[in-house]
N, CA and C atoms as an extended XYZ file, in Angstrom:
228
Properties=species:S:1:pos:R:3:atomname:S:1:resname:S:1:resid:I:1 pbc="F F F"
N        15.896      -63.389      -15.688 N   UNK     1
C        16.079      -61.982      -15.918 CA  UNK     1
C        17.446      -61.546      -15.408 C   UNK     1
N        18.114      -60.466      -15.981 N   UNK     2
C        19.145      -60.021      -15.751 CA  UNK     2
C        19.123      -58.903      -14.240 C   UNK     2
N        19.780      -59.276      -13.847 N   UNK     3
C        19.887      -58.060      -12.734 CA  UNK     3
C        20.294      -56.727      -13.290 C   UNK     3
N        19.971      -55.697      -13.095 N   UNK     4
C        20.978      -53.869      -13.330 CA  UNK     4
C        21.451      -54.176      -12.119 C   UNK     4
N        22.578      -53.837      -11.994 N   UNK     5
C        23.759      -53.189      -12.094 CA  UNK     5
C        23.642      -51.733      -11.106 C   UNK     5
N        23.521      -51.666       -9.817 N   UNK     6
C        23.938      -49.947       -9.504 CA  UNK     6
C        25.534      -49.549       -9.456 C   UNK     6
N        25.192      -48.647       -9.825 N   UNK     7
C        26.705      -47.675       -9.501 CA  UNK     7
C        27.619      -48.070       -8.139 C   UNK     7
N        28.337      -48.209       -7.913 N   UNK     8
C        28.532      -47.598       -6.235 CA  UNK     8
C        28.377      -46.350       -5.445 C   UNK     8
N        28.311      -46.672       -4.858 N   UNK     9
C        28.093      -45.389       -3.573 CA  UNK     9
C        28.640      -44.629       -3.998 C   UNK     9
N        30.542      -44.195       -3.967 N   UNK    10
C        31.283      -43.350       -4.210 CA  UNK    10
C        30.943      -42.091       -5.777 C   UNK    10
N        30.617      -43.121       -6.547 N   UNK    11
C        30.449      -43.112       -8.008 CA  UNK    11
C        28.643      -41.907       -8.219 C   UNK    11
N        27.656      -42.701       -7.336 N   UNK    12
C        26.709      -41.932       -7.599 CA  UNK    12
C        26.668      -40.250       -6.641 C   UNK    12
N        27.242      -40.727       -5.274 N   UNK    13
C        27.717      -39.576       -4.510 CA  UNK    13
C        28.351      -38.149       -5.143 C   UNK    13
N        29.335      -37.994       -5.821 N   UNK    14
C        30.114      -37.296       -6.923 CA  UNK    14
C        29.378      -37.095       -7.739 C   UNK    14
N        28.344      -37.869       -8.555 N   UNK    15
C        27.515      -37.540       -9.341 CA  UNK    15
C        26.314      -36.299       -9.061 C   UNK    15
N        25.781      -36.440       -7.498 N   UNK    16
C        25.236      -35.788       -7.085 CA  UNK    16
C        25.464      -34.329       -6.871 C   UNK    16
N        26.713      -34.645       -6.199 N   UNK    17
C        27.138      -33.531       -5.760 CA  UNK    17
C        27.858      -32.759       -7.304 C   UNK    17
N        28.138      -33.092       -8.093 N   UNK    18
C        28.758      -32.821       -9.266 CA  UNK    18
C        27.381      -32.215       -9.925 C   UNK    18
N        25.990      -32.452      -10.262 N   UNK    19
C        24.534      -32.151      -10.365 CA  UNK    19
C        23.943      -30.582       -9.393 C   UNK    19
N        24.584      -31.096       -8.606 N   UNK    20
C        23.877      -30.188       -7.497 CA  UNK    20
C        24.936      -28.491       -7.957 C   UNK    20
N        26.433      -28.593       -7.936 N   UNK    21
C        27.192      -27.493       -8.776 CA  UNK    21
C        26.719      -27.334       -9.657 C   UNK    21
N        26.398      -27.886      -10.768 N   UNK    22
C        25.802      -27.136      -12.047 CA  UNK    22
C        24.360      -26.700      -11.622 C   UNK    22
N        23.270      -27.168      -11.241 N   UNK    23
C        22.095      -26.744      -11.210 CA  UNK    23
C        22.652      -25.278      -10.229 C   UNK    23
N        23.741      -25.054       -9.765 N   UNK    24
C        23.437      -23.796       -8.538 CA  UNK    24
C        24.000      -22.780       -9.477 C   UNK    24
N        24.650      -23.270      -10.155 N   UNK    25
C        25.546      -22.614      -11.269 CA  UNK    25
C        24.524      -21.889      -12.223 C   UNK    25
N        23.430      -22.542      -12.172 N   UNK    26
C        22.157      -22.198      -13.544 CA  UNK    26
C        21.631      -21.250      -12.771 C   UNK    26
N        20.997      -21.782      -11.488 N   UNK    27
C        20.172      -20.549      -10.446 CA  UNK    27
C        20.460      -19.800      -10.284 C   UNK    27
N        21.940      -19.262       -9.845 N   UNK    28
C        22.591      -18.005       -9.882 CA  UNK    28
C        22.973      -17.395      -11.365 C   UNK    28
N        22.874      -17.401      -12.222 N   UNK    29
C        22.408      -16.636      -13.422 CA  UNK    29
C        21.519      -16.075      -13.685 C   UNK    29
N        20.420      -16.444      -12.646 N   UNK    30
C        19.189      -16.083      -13.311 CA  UNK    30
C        18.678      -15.138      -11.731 C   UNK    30
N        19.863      -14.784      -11.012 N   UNK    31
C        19.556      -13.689       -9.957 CA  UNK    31
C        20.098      -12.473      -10.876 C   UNK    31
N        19.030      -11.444      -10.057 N   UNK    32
C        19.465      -10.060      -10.455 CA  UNK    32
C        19.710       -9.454       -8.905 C   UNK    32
N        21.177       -9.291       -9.141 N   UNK    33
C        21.769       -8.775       -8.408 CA  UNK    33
C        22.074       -7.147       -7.973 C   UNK    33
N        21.878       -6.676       -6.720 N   UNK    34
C        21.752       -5.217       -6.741 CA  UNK    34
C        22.724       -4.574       -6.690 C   UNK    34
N        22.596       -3.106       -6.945 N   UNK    35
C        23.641       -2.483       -7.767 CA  UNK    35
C        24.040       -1.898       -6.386 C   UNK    35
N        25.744       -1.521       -6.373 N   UNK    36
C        26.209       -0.751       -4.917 CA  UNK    36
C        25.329       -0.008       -4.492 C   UNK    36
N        24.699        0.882       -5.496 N   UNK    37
C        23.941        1.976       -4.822 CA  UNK    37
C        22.731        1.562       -3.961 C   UNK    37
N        22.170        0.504       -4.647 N   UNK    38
C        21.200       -0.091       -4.085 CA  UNK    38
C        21.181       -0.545       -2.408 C   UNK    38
N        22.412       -1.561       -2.717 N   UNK    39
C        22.985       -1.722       -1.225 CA  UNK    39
C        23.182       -0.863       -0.170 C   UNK    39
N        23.609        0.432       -0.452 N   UNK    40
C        23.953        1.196        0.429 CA  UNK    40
C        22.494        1.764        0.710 C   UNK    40
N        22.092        1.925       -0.076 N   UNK    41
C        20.427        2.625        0.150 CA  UNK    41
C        19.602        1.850        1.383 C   UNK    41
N        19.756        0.505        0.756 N   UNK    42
C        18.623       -0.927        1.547 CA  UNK    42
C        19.646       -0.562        2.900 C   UNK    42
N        20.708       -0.517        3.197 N   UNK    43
C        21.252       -0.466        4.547 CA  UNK    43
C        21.393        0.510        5.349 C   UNK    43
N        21.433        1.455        4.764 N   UNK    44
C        20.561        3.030        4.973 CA  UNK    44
C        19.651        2.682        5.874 C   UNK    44
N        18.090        1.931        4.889 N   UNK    45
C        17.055        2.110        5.478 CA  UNK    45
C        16.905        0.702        6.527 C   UNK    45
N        17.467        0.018        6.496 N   UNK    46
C        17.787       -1.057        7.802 CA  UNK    46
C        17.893       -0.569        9.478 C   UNK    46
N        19.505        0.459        8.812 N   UNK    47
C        19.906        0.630       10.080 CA  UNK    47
C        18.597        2.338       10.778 C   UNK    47
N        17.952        3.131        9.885 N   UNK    48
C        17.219        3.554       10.085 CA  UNK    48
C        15.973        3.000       11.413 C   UNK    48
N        15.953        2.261       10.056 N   UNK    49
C        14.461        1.347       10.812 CA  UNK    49
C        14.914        0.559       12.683 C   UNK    49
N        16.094        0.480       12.271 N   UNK    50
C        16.841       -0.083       13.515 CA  UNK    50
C        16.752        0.759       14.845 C   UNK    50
N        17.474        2.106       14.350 N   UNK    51
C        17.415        3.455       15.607 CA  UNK    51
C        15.711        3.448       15.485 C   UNK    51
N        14.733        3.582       15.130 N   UNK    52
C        13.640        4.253       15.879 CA  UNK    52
C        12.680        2.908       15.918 C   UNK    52
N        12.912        1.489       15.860 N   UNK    53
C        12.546        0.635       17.043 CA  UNK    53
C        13.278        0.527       18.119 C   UNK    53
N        14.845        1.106       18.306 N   UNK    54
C        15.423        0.747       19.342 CA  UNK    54
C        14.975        1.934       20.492 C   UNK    54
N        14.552        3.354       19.886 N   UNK    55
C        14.266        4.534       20.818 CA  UNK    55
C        12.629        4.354       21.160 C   UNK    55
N        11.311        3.488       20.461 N   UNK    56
C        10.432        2.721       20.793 CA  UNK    56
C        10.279        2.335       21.976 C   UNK    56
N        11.464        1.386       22.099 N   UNK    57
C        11.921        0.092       22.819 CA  UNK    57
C        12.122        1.237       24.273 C   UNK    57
N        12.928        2.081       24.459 N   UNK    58
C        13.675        2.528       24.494 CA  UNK    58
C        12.918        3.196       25.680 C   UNK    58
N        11.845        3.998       25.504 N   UNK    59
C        11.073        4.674       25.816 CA  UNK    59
C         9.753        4.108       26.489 C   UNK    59
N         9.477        2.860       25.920 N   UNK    60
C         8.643        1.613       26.404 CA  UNK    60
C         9.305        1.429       27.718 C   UNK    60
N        10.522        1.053       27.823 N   UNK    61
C        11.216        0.599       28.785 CA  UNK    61
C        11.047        1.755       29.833 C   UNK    61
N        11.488        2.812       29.853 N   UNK    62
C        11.759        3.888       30.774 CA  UNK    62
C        10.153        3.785       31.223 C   UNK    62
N         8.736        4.046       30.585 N   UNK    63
C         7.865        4.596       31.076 CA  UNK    63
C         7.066        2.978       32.292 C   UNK    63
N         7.285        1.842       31.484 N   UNK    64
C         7.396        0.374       32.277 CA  UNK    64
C         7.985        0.818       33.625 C   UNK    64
N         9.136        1.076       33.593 N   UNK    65
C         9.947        1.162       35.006 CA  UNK    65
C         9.799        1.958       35.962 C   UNK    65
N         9.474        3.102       35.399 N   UNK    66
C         8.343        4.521       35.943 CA  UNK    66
C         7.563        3.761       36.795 C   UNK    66
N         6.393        3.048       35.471 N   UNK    67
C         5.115        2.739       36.458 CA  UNK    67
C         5.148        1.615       37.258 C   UNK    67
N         6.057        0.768       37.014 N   UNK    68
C         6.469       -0.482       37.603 CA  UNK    68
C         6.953        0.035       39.378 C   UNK    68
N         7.641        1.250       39.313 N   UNK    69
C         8.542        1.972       40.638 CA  UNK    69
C         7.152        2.396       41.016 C   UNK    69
N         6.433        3.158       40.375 N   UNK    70
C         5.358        3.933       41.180 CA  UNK    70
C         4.243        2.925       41.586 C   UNK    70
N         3.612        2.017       41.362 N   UNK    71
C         3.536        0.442       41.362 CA  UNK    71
C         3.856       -0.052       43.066 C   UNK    71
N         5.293       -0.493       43.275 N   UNK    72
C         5.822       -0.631       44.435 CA  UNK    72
C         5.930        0.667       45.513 C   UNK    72
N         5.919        1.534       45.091 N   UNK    73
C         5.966        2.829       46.461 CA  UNK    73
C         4.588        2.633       46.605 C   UNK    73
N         3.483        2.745       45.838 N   UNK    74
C         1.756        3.044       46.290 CA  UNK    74
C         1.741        1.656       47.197 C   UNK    74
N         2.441        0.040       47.284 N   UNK    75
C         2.032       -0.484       47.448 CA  UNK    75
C         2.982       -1.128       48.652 C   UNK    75
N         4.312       -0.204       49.431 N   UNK    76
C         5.050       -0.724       49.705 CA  UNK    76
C         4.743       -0.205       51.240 C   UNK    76
């Protein structure tokens, strides 16, 4: 029987990576991409969502430290 023959390394490497550009090339065609307005909207409501877990947080913290202080004086 005849042996096949592989490629070399170099040869199938390039191939891959040469495969892998077109298939990303196909995938990104088939995104729908959002419109400026959109963007600014979604980051709008990001940084929204951002300020009132951080005043949450915020307020968690202060009333913790409260009872954490009142905590050590009842017990000091």
């Amino acid at each position: 029987m005849a042996e096949v023959k592989k490629e070399n390394w170099f040869k199938r490497a390039i191939g891959a990576i040469g495969r892998y550009f077109r298939e990303l090339r196909s995938e990104l065609k088939k995104v729908v991409w959002p419109t400026p307005k959109q963007v600014v909207k979604n980051t709008l409501i990001v940084g929204a969502c951002v300020l009132v877990v951080g005043v949450f947080i915020w307020i968690f913290d202060f009333v913790a430290r409260f009872g954490v202080d009142e905590l050590i004086k009842a017990f000091h």
